[in-house]
N, C-alpha and C positions, 0 to 999 in steps of 0.2 A: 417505300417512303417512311413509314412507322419506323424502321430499325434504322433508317439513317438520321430523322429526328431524334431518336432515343438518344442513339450513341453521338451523334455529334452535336445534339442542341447543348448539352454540358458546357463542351468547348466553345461554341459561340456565345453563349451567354456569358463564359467568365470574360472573354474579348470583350464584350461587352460593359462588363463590369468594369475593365482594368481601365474602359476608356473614359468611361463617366467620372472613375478613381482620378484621372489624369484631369479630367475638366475643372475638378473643381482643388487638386491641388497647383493646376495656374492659377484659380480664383483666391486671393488673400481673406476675403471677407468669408467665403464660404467655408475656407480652408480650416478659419479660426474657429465659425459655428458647428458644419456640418460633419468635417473631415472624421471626427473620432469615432462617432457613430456609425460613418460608412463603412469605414474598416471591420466593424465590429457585426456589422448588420450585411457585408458583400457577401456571403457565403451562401446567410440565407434568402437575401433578395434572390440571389441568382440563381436558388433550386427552386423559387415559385415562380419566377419567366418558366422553367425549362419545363415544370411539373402542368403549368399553363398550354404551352405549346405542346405537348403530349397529349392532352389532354382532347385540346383543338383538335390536333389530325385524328385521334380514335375516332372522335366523333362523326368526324369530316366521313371520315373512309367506312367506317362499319357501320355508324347508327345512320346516318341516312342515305346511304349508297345501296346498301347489302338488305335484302326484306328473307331474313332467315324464319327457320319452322319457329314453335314454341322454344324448347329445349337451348334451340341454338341462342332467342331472345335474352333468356335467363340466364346464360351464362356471358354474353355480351353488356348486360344490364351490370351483371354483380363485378365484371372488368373495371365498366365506366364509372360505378359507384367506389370501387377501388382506388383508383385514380384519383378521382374525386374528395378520397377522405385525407388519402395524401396531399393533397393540393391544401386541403383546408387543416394540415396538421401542420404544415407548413408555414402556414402564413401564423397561426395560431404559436410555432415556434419563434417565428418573426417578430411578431407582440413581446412574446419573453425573454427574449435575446434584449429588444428596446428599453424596454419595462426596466431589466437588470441595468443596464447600462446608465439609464438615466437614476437609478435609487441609489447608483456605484457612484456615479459622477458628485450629484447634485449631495451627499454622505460624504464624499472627500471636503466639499469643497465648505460645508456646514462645519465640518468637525477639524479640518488639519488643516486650512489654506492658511491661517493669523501664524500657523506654528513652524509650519512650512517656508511662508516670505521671512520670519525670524531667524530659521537655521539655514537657510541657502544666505542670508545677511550677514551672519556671523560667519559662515564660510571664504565670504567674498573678503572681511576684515582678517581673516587670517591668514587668507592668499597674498593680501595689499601688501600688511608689514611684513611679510617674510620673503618676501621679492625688494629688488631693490630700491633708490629713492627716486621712484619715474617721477617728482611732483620738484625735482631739488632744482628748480628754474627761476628765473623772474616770474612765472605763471603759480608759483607758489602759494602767492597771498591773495590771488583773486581766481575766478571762474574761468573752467577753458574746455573747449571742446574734445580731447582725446576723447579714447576709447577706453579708456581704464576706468569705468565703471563697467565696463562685460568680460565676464568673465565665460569658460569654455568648461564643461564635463565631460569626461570620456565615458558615457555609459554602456557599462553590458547588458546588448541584448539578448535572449534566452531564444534556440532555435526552437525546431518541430520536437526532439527531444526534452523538451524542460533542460540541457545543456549549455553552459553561459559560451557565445562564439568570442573566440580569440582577438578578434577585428574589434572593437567598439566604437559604436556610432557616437557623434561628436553633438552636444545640446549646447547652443550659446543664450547666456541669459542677461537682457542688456537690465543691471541692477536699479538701475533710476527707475525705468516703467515698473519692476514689480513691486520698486516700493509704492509709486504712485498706484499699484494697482488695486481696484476695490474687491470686496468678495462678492455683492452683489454682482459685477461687470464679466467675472471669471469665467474664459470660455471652458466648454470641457475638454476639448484639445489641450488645451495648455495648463489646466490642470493637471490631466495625464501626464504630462512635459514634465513638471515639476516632481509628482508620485515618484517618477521613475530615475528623477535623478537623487531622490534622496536614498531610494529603498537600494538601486544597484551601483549607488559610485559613496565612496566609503568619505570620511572628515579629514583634508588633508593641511598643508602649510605650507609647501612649495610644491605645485602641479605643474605636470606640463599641459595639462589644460587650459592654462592663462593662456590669453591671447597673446602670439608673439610678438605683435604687433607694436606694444606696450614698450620690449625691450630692445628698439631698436633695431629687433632683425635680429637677437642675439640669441642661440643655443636652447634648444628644451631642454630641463633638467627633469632630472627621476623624481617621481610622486615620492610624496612621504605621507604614507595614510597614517592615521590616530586609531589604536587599533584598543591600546587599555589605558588606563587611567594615567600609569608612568610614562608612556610615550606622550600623553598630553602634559604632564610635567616637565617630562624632556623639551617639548616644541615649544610651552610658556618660555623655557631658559632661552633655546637660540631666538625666538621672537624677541624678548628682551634685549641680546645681545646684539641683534641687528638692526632695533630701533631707538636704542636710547646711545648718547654720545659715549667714546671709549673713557672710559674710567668714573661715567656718572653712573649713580643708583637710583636713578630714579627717573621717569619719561614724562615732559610735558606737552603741553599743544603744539610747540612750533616742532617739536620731534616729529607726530603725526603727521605735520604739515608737509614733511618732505615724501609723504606717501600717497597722502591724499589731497583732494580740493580743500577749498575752506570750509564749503557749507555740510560735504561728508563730517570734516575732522568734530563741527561743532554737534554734530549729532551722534558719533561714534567717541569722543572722548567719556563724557562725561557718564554713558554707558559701563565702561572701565570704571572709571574714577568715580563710584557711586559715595565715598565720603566725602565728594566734592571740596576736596585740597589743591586742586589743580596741580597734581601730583602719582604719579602711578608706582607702586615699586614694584619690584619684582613678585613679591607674594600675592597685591593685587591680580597683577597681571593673571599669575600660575591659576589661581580661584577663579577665574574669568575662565579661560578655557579650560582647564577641568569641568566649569558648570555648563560651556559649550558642548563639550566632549559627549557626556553626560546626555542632555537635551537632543543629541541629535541621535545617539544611539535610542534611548524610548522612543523620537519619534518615527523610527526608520522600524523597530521593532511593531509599533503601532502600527504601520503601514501595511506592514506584512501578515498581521493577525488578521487585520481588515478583509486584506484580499482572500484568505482564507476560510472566513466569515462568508462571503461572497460567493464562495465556489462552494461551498455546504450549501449554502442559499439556492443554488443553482442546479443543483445535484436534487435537494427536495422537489424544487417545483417540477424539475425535468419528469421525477417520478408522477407527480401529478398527473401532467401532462399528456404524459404516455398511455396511463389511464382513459385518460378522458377522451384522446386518440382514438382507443378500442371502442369503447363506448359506443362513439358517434358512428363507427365502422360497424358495429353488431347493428344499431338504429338504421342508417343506410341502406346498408345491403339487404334486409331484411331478414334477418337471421334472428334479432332478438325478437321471438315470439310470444305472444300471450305467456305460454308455460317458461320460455327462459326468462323474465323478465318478472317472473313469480318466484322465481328462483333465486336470483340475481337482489332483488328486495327483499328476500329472507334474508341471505347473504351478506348484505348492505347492514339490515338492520344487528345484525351479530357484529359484524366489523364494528358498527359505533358504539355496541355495547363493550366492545375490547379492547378498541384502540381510541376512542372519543379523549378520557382522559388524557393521554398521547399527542392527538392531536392538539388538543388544548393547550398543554406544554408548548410543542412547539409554537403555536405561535404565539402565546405572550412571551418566550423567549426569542421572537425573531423582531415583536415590537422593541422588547429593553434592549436589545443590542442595537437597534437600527435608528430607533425612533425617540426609547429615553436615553441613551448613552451616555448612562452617569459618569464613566472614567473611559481612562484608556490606557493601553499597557507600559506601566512604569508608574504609575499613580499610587501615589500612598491615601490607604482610606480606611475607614475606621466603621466596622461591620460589626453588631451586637456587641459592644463595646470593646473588640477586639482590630488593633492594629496593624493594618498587612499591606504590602504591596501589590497589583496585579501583576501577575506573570505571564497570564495567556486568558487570550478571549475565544471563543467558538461560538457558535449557534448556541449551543442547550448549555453547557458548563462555560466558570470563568474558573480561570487559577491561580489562589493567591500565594504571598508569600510572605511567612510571620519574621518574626525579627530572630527568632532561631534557627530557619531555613525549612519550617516544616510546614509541605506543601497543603492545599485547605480546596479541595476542589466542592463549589457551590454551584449547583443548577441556577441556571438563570431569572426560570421561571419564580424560582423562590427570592431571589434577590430581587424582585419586580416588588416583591411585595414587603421590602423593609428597607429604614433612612437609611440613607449611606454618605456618609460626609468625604468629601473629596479636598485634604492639601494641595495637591497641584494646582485647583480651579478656586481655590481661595484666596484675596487678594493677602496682604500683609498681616499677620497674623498678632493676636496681643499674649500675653505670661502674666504672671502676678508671682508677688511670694509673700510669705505671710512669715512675721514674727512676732514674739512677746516683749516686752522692755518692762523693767519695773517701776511701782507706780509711782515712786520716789522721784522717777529722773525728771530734771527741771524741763522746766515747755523751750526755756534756752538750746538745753543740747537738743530738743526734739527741733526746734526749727532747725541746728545746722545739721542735723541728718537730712532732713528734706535740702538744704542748700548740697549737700557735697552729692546726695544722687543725681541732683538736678545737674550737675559740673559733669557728672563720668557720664552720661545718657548725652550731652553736649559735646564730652572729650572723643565720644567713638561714633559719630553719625553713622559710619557705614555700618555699624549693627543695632544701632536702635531710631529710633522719630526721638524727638528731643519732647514730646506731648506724652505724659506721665500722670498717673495720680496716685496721691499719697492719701489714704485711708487711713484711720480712726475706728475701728470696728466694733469696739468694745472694750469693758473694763471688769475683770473677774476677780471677786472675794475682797475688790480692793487693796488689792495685792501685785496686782501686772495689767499692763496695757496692750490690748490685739493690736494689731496693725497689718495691714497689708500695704505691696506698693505693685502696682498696675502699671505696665509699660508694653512699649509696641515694637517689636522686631522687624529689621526693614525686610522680611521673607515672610512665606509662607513655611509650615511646617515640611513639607516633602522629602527635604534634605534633615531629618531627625537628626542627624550625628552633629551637622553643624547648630542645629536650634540647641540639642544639648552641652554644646562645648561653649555658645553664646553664655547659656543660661549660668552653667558650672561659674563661668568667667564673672559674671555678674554676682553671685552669692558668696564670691572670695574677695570680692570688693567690697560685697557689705559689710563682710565677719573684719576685712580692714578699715571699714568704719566704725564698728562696732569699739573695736579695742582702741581706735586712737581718741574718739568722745568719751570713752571708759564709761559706755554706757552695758549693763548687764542687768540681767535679771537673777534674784536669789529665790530663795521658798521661804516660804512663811517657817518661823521658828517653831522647832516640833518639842511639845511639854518631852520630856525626860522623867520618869519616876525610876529611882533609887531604890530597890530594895534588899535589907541588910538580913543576911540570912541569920536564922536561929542560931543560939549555942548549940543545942544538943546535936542538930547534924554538924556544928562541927568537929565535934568531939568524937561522935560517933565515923569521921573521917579519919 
């Protein structure tokens, strides 16, 4: 009886499992809450049934059936207590299998879901225009029930191997609910859903993952994944070409309209058209998805550091664990005795004199990764006054990377404990630039420098807020006037190349204000002494 429970309670219990698996994926409501977790938790539910039921029949059969001598008790004793510790190493496994799962979930859903419903939005807008004009109807100008807000991903899943299967399971994502969707409300099943569709299906522009439904029945076409920065220039060009009329330069709302609803177009145009000219050209467009491109690749990178982060995580406590497993097993059984357990405290107390500080590390680096999580990988941030990118995150090390490509690997544990300023998480960032003018120049030209900045900060909305100040700072030797002019870039700094091609732009605008006011600054006239050399050196020359 014992060796047919051993060997076949396994098998019945996963039966058992696969069929509560099936109950509650009929159930939608449970499917939504509980499903993710079961998956994640069936392995080990179903070694504590079986470690349970074993455990049952030892008892059953030997401890009270069998009345053996001493010897025979003690080794029956140190079986059941065996059992026993497995049983309770099990469930104690079961806790940290939950534990992880829930600090994985409720960490996705804290730090990536705003950036997530973004870049799966941005996806769906670059599927819409590059597919044909399913919206060019009488249903054009008002609301209508299709399906062409769901879109379809083909994602690969990874088998027993870590090997991606050739087959890919099909995610449909209807785009209306995740916008409506809150991050409070977000199950972890469907977070999962998301994770996986950004980290393993790549940013494309014509999928056959669209719903075919959309084009009448007609044809899948081959993916065109965005794989570098040119391929996202190349897909700006034919997106362009296939949404603005043939021989226009430029795309407006009713262009959109033939792709999408009304109430998408008014919330996805002007997205684009951030210098709100009710106008898009070509270069907007290209700059749009290049910064799509861009954003989904860091957050897809992000994603995978995370999980990574995660499996270190899991790896430490497992060792924990195991520990603490033996432990209870030496306690138990009665093996740790007075003298082992004098030993074992000697033991103990050397470990924390050696590895204490160690421990320490780790866990204030598993807090700042987990719990303060100032950045995330693709972030520009500004660390002892020095400028870097993250590159990678782990448990104990992050890694950055400067603006000469040299890599800058920082323990964690030390970055817990110094400011760290984050571009990415900053909303619109402000510049200033300081110049001198001479104290000469009339308050006239000085008023029309402040009018003609005020005109180019107004001419270019898409790179700056039109809200500026023009400072007065000072006056030196009575000689020249400080100045500074304070303005607001409609970004954040993250993208450095572009803040300094804005700025460069802006100070060749000034230098052509400067000369058209003929406003300059000179130096104070320097005495000159003349002195007329002797005769005798020049004679003696």
């Amino acid at each position: 009886v014992l060796v047919l429970v051993t060997f076949s309670g396994l098998l019945v219990t996963k039966w058992l499992m696969h069929f509560v698996v099936l109950l509650i994926e009929l159930n939608y409501l449970l499917k939504k809450k509980v499903l993710y977790f079961v998956y994640g938790l069936k392995k080990s539910v179903q070694v504590c049934i079986w470690l349970c039921v074993v455990l049952g029949t030892w008892v059953l059969l030997f401890q009270e059936r069998v009345k053996p001598s001493k010897d025979t008790t003690r080794i029956l004793n140190f079986i059941t207590w065996t059992i026993a510790t497995f049983l309770i190493g099990s469930f104690l496994w079961l806790l940290k299998t939950l534990l992880l799962k829930i600090l994985a979930s409720s960490f996705h859903v804290n730090t990536f879901f705003d950036r997530i419903q973004e870049s799966i939005f941005h996806q769906y807008i670059l599927l819409t225009l590059s597919g044909p004009p399913v919206m060019e109807s009488a249903q054009m100008f008002g609301k209508t029930n299709s399906n062409v807000s769901q879109i379809s991903f083909r994602v690969g899943k990874k088998g027993k191997e870590g090997k991606e299967k050739k087959e890919k399971e099909k995610e449909v994502i209807d785009i209306n609910k995740l916008h409506r969707m809150k991050q409070e409300k977000v199950s972890a099943w469907t977070m999962k859903m998301l994770v996986d569709v950004i980290s393993n299906s790549g940013l494309t522009t014509l999928s056959n993952a669209i719903d075919e439904s959309v084009y009448d029945g007609g044809n899948e076409v081959a993916d065109k994944e965005i794989t570098n920065e040119e391929e996202a220039i190349a897909a700006a060009y034919h997106l362009f070409r296939n949404v603005a009329q043939p021989g226009c330069k430029y795309i407006d709302e009713y262009d959109f309209r033939r792709f999408m609803i009304k109430e998408e177009v008014e919330f996805v145009f002007p997205m684009i058209d951030v210098a709100e000219t009710g106008q898009i050209d070509r270069k907007t467009l290209t700059e749009w998805v290049v910064k799509v491109y861009k954003s989904r690749k860091s957050l897809a990178h992000a994603l995978n550091d995370t999980k990574t982060a995660v499996k270190q995580l899991n790896k430490l406590v497992t060792v924990v664990l195991f520990i603490i497993i033996v432990i209870i097993w030496f306690l138990i059984t009665g093996i740790a005795t007075t003298k082992v357990l004098v030993f074992f405290s000697s033991q103990l107390v050397l470990a924390v004199f050696v590895f204490g500080n160690t421990c320490k590390t780790i866990f204030e680096a598993i807090i700042f990764v987990f719990v303060m999580h100032p950045f995330d990988v693709g972030d520009r941030c500004v660390i002892d006054g020095t400028q870097m990118v993250v590159e990678e995150m782990n448990i104990l090390t992050t890694v950055f990377l400067k603006s000469d490509n040299e890599k800058v690997f920082y323990p964690n544990s030390v970055l817990s404990t110094k400011p760290i300023s984050n571009f990415y998480r900053s909303p619109d960032m402000g510049d200033n630039l300081e110049f001198c003018i001479d104290f000469k120049t009339p308050v006239e030209k000085i008023g029309s420098l402040k009018e003609k900045i005020k005109k180019y900060l107004e001419k270019n909305p898409q790179n700056w807020h039109p809200n500026h100040s023009f400072v007065v700072k000072e006056i030196e030797n009575i000689n020249k006037i400080k100045m500074a002019v304070f303005i607001n870039h409609t970004m954040n700094f993250q993208d450095y190349k572009e803040k300094s091609r804005r700025r460069s732009e802006f100070v060749l605008e000034m230098k052509r204000i400067f000369e058209e006011l003929s406003i300059v600054y000179d130096l104070l006239p320097q005495q000159v002494h003349l002195i007329e050399p002797k005769t005798s050196e020049i004679t003696s020359k």
